[in-house]
C-alpha positions as CSV (number, residue, x, y, z in Angstrom):
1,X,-16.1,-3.8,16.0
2,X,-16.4,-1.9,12.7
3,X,-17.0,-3.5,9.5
4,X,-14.8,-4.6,6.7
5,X,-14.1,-1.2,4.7
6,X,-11.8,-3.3,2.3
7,X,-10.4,-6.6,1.5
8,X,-9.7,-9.0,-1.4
9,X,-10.6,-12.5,-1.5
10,X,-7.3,-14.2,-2.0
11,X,-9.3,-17.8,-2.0
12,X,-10.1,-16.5,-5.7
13,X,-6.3,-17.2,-6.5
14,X,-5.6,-20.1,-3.7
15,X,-5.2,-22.6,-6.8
16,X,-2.4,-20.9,-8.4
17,X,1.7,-21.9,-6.8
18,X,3.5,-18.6,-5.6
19,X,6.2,-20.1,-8.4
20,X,4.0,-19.9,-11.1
21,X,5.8,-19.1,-14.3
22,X,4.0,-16.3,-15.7
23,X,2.0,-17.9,-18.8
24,X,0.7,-20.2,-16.1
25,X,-0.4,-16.7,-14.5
26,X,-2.1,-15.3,-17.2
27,X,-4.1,-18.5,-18.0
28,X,-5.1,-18.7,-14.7
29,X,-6.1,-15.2,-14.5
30,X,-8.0,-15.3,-17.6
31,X,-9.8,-18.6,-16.9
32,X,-11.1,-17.3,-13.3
33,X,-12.0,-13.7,-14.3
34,X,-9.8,-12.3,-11.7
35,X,-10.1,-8.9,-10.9
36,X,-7.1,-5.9,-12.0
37,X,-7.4,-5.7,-7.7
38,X,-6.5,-9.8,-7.2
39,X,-4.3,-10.0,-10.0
40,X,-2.3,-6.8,-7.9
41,X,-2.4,-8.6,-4.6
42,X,-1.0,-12.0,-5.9
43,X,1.6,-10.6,-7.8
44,X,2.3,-8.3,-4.9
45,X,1.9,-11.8,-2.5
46,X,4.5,-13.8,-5.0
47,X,7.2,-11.0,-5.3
48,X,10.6,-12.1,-4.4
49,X,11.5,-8.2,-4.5
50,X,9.3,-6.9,-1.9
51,X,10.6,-8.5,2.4
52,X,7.6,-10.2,3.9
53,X,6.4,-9.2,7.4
54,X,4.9,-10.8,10.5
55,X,2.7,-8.7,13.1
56,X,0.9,-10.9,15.9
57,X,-3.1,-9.4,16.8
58,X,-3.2,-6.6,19.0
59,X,0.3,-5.3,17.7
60,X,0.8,-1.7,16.3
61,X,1.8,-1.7,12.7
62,X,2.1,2.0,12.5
63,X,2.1,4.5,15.1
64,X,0.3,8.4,15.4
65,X,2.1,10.8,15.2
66,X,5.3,9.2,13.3
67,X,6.1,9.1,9.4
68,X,6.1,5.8,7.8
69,X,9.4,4.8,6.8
70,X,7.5,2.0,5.6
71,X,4.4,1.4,3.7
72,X,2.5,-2.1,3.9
73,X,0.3,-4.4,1.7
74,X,-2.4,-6.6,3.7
75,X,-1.3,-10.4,2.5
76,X,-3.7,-11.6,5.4
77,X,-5.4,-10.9,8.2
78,X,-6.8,-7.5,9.0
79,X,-5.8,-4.4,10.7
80,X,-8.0,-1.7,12.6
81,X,-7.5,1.8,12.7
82,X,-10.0,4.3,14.6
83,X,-10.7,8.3,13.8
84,X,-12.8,10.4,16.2
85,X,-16.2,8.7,16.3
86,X,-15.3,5.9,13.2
87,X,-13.3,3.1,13.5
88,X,-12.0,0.9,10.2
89,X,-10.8,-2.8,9.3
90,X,-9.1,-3.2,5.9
91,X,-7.9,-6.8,4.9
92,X,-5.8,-8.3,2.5
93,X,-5.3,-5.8,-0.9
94,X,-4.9,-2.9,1.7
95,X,-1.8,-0.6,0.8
96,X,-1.3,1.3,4.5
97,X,1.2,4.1,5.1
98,X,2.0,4.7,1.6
99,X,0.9,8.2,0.8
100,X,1.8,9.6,3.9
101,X,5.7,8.6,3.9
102,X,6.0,9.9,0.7
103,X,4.9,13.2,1.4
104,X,6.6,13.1,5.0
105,X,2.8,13.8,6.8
106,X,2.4,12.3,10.2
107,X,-0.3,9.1,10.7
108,X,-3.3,10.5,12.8
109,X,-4.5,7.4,14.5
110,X,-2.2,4.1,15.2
111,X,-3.1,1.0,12.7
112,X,-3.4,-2.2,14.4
113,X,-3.2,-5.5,13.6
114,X,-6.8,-7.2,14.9
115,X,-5.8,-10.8,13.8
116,X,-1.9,-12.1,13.0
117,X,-1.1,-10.2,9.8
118,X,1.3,-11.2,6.9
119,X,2.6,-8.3,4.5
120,X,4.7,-7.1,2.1
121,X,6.7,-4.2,3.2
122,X,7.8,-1.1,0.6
123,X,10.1,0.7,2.1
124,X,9.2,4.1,1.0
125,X,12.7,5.4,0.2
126,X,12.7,2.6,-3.0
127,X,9.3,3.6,-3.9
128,X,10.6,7.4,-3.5
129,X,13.2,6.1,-6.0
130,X,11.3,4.3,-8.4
131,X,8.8,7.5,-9.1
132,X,11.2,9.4,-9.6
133,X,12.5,7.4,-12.1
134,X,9.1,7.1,-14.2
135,X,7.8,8.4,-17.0
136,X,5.8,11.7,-16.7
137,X,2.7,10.5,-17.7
138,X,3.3,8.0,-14.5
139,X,3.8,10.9,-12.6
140,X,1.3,12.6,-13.2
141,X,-1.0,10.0,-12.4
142,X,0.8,9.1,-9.5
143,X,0.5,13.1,-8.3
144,X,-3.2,13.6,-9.1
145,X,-3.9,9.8,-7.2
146,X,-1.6,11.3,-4.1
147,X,-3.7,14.0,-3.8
148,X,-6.8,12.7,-3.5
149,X,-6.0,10.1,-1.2
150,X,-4.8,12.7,0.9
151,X,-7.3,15.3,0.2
152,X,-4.3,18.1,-0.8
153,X,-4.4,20.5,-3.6
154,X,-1.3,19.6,-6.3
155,X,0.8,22.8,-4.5
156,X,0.5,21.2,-1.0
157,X,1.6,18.2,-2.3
158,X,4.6,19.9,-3.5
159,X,5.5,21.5,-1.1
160,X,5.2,18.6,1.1
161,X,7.7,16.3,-1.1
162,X,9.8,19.0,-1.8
163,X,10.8,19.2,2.4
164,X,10.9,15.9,2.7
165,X,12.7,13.8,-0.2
166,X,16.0,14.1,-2.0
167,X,15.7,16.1,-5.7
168,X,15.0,12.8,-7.3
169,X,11.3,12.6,-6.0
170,X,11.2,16.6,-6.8
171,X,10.6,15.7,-10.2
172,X,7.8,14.3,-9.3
173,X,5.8,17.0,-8.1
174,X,6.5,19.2,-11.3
């Protein structure tokens, strides 16, 4: 079994209520030195915007050779996914099929869930939506972060968006 690539220890914000107003948030943040990573995950966790999903172990979260129409953050438990000759397990704070269904690129290996999961699905047309709708400073950080996860020069990118979104997300890219 491969090692932990990347998790977040969500017993640093067990003591804080799901329905905590948000000045409770920010005390407890500031009084437990929570990270800009577990601050993300438990306001990510608490979110009443974002569906919550079940997988049970051994089930396939997202398939090879399909496009996420959904992109998912680890609440629990841990997924596995395996290249040729490597194989990973990323736990809660891990954001998985994100950049690829916004650029419409294929998954090259299925994820699966290697202990019951709970996550937070974002369906990748909203998030299409909300980019689109930022500010270009946003974008441009969003465009430069794309392309590094996926290893793609800016034009790839593009070109990539621009085939597979409405003009709204073409903004994006420019």
């Amino acid at each position: 079994m491969a090692e932990i690539t990347f998790s977040i220890d969500r017993g640093r914000f067990k003591g804080l209520s799901l329905r905590a107003k948000k000045s409770e948030q920010l005390a407890y943040f500031h009084d437990n030195n929570l990270t800009a990573q577990e601050r993300l995950l438990y306001q990510v966790w608490s979110s009443s915007a974002l569906k919550t999903r079940v997988f049970t172990a051994g089930q396939i979260v997202l398939c090879a050779g399909e496009v996420p129409h959904d992109a998912f953050v680890l609440v629990t438990g841990e997924v596995e996914l395996a290249t040729v000759g490597d194989a990973y397990r990323l736990g809660p704070g891990s954001v998985i099929g994100l950049a690829q269904g916004l650029v419409g690129q294929v998954l090259s290996h299925d994820i699966r869930a290697s202990t019951v999961i709970n996550c937070k699905v974002i369906p990748i047309d909203a998030a299409c939506r909300e980019i689109a709708a930022s500010i270009p400073v946003s974008k441009g950080l969003f465009r430069l972060t794309l392309g590094r996860i996926l290893g793609m020069s800016t034009a790839r990118l593009a070109s990539l968006v621009m085939r597979r979104h409405a003009p709204s997300i073409r903004s994006t890219m420019s």
